[in-house]
C-alpha atoms as a printed R data frame, in Angstrom:
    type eleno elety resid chain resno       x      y       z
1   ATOM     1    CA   UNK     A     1  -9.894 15.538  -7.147
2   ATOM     2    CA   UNK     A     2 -11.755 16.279 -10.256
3   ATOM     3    CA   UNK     A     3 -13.452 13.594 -11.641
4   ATOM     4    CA   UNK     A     4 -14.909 14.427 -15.176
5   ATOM     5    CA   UNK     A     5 -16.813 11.866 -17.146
6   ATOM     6    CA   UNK     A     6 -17.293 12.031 -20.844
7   ATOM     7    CA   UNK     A     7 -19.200  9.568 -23.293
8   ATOM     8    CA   UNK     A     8 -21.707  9.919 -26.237
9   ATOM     9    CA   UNK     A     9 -25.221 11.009 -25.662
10  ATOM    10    CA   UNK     A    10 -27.292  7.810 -23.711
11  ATOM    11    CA   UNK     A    11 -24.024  6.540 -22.669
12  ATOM    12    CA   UNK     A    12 -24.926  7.349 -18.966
13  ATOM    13    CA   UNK     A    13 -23.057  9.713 -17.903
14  ATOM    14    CA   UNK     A    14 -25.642 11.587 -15.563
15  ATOM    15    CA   UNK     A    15 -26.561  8.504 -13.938
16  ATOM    16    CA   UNK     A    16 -22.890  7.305 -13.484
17  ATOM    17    CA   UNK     A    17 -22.201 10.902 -11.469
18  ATOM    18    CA   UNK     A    18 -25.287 10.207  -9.301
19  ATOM    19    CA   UNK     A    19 -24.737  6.650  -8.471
20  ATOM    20    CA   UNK     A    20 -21.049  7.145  -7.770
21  ATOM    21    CA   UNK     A    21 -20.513 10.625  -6.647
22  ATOM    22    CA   UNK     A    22 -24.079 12.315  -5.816
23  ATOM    23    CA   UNK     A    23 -25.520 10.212  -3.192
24  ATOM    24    CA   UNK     A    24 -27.902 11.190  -0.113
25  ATOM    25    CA   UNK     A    25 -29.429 14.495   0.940
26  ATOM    26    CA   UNK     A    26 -28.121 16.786  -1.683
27  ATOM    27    CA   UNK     A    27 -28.689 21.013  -1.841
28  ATOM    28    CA   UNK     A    28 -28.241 22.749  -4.965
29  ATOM    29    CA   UNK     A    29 -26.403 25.747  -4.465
30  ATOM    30    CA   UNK     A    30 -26.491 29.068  -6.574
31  ATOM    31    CA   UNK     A    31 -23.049 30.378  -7.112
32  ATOM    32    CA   UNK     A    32 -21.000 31.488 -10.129
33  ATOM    33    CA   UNK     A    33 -22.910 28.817 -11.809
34  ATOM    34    CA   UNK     A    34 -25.416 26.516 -10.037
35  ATOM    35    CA   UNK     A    35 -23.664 23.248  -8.313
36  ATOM    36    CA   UNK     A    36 -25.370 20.436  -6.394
37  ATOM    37    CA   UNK     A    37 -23.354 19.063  -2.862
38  ATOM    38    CA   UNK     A    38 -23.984 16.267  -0.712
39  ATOM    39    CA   UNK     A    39 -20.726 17.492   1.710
40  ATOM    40    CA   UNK     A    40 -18.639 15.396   0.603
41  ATOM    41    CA   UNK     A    41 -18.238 16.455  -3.410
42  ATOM    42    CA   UNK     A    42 -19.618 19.026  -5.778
43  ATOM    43    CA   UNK     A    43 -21.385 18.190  -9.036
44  ATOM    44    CA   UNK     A    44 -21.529 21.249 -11.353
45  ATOM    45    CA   UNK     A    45 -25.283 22.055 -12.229
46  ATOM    46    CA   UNK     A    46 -28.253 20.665 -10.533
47  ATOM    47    CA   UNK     A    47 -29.063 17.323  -9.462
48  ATOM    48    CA   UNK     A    48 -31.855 15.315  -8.141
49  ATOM    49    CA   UNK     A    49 -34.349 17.806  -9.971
50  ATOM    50    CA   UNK     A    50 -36.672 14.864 -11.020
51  ATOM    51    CA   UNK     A    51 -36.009 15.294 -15.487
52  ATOM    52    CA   UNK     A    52 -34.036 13.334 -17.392
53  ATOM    53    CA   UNK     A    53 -31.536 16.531 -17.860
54  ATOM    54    CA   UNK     A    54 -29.540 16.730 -15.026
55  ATOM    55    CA   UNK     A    55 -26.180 18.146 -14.216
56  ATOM    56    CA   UNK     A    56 -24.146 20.464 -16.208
57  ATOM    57    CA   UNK     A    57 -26.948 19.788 -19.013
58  ATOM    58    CA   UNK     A    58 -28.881 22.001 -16.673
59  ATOM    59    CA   UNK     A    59 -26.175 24.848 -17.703
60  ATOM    60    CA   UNK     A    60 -26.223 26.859 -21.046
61  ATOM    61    CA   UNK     A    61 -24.430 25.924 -23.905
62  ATOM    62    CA   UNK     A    62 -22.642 29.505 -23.606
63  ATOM    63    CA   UNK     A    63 -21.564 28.259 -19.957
64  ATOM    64    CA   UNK     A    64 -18.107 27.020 -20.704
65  ATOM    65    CA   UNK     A    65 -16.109 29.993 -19.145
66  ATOM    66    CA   UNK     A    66 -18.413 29.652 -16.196
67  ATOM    67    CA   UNK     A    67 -17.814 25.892 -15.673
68  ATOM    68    CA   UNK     A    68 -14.026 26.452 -15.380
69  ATOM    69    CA   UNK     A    69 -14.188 29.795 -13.108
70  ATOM    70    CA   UNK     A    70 -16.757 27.182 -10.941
71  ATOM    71    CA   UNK     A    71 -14.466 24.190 -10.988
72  ATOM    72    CA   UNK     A    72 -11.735 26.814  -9.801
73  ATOM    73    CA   UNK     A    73 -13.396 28.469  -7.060
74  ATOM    74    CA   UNK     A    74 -14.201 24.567  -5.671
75  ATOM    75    CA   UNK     A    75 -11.051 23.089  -5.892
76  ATOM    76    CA   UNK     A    76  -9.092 26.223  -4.438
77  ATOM    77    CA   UNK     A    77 -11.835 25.977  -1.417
78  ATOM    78    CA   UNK     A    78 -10.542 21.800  -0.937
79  ATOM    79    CA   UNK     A    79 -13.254 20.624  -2.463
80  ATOM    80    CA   UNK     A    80 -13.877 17.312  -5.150
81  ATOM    81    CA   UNK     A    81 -15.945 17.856  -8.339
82  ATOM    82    CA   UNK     A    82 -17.495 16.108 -10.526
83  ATOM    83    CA   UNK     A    83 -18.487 17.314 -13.974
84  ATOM    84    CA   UNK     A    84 -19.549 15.547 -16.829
85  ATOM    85    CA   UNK     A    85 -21.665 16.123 -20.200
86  ATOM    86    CA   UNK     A    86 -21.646 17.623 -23.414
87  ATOM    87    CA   UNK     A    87 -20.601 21.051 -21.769
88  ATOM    88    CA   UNK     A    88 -16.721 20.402 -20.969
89  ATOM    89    CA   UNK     A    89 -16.074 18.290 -24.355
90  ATOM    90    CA   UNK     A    90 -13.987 21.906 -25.460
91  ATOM    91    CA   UNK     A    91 -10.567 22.374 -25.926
92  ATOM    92    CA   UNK     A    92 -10.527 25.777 -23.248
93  ATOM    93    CA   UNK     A    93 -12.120 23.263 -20.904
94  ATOM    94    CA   UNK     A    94  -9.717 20.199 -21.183
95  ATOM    95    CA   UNK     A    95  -6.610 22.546 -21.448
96  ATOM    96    CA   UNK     A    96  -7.182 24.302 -17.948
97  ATOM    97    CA   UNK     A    97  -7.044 20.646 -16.554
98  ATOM    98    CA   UNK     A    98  -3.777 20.153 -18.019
99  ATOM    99    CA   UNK     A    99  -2.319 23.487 -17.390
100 ATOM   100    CA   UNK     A   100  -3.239 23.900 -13.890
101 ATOM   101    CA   UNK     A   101  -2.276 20.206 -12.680
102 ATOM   102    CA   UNK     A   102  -5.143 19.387 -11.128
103 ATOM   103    CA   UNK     A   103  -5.627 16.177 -10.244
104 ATOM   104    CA   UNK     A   104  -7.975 14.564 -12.916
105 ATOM   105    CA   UNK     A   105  -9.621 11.289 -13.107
106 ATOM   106    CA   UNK     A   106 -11.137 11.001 -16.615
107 ATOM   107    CA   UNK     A   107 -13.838  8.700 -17.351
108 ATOM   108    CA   UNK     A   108 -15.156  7.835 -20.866
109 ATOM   109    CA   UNK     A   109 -18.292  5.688 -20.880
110 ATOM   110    CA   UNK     A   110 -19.014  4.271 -24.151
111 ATOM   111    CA   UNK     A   111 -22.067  1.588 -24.810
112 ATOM   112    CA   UNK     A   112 -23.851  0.036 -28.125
113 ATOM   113    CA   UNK     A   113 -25.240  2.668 -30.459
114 ATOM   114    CA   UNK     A   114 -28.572  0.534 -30.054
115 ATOM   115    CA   UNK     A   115 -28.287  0.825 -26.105
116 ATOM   116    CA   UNK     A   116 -27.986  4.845 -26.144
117 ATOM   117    CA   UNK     A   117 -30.981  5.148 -28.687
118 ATOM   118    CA   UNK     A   118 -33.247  2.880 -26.697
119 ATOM   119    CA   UNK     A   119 -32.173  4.617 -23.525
120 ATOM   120    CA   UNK     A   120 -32.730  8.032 -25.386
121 ATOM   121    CA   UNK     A   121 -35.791  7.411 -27.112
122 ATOM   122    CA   UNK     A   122 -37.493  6.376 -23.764
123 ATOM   123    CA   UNK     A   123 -37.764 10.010 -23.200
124 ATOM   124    CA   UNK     A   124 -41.000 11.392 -24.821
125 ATOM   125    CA   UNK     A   125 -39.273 14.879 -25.816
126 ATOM   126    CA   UNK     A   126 -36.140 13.321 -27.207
127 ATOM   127    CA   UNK     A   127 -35.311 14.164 -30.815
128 ATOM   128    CA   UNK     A   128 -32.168 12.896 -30.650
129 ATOM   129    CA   UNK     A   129 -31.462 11.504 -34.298
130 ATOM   130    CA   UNK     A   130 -28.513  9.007 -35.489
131 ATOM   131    CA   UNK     A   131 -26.474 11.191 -36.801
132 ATOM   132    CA   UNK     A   132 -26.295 13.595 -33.636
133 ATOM   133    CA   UNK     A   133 -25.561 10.294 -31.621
134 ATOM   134    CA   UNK     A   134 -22.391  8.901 -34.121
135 ATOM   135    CA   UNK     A   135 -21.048 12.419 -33.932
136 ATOM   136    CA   UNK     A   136 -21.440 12.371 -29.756
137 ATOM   137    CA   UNK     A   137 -19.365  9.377 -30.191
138 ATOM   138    CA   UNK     A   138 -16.509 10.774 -32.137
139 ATOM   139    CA   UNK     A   139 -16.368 14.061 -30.711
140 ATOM   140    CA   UNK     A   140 -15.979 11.957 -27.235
141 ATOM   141    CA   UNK     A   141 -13.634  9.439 -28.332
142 ATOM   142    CA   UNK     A   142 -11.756 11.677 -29.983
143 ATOM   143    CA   UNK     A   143 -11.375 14.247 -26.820
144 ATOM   144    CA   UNK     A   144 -10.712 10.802 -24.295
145 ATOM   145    CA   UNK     A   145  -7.626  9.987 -26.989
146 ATOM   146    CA   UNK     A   146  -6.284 13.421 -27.297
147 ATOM   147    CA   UNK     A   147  -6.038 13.987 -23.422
148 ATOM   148    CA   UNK     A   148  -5.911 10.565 -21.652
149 ATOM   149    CA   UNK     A   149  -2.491 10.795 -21.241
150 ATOM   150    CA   UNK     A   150  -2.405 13.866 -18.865
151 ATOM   151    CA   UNK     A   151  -4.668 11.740 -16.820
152 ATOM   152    CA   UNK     A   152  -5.624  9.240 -14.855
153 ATOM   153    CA   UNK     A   153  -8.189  7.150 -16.921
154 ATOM   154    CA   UNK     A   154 -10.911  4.122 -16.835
155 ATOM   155    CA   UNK     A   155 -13.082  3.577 -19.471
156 ATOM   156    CA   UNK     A   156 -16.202  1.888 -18.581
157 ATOM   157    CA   UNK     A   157 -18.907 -0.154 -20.984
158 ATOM   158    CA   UNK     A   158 -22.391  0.889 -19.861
159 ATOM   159    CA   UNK     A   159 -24.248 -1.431 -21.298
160 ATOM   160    CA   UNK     A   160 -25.999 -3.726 -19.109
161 ATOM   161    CA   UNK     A   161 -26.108 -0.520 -16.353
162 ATOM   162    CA   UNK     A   162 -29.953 -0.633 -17.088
């Protein structure tokens, strides 16, 4: 199973992957692109690295060919993955799901505009602004209503997940 979770920025989707997917003893290993395993599923990029940037944020923006060869190699091998983030919201991306049948579980998390800059601003780097948050949201709502229908979906409010 793939399970790939989209959302706007500060709509948890990092901590959604660890508290669902990535629990226990977990190794990061180094192959076509880093993943992180805890032998029972694969999370693309690395986990449990103590920042706020986790997962396939931990991957370069230029990664997106990478992510898919990845996701390949692990689910020819048996394995699960889980992948979420600003990385796979691309059309390549969401069209080798559909054209290779995988089975996909697609989760949008969505939550109050005030919730993800709160959650967001608690970071001292952050210079996330407004505007790059409203156009998170549409660029993920819009990608969870294009494709939801080639797979199975939930959509979860993260809200009160603080």
């Amino acid at each position: 199973m793939i399970y790939v979770i989209i959302g706007q920025a500060g709509s948890g989707k990092t901590t959604f992957a660890k508290r669902h997917f990535l629990q226990g003893e977990l190794q990061v290993v180094k192959d076509i692109l880093p993943y992180t395993t805890n032998g029972k599923i694969c999370g693309i990029g690395k986990y449990g690295i103590g920042k706020r940037c986790e997962g396939t944020d931990t991957c370069s923006m230029s990664s997106q060919i990478d992510i898919i060869e990845q996701v390949k190699k692990l689910t020819k091998e048996g394995k699960s993955v889980v992948v979420e983030g600003e990385r796979i919201l691309n059309k390549k991306f969401f069209d080798y799901l559909v054209l290779n049948k995988n089975h996909v579980m697609l989760i949008y998390l969505y939550c109050s505009v005030e919730t993800s800059m709160r959650r967001l601003c608690s970071d001292e780097d952050s210079d996330i602004s407004l505007h790059f948050l409203k156009s998170t949201i549409t660029k993920s709502r819009n990608k969870f209503k294009e494709y939801r229908k080639f797979f199975i979906t939930k959509i979860i409010c993260t809200d009160k997940d603080d």
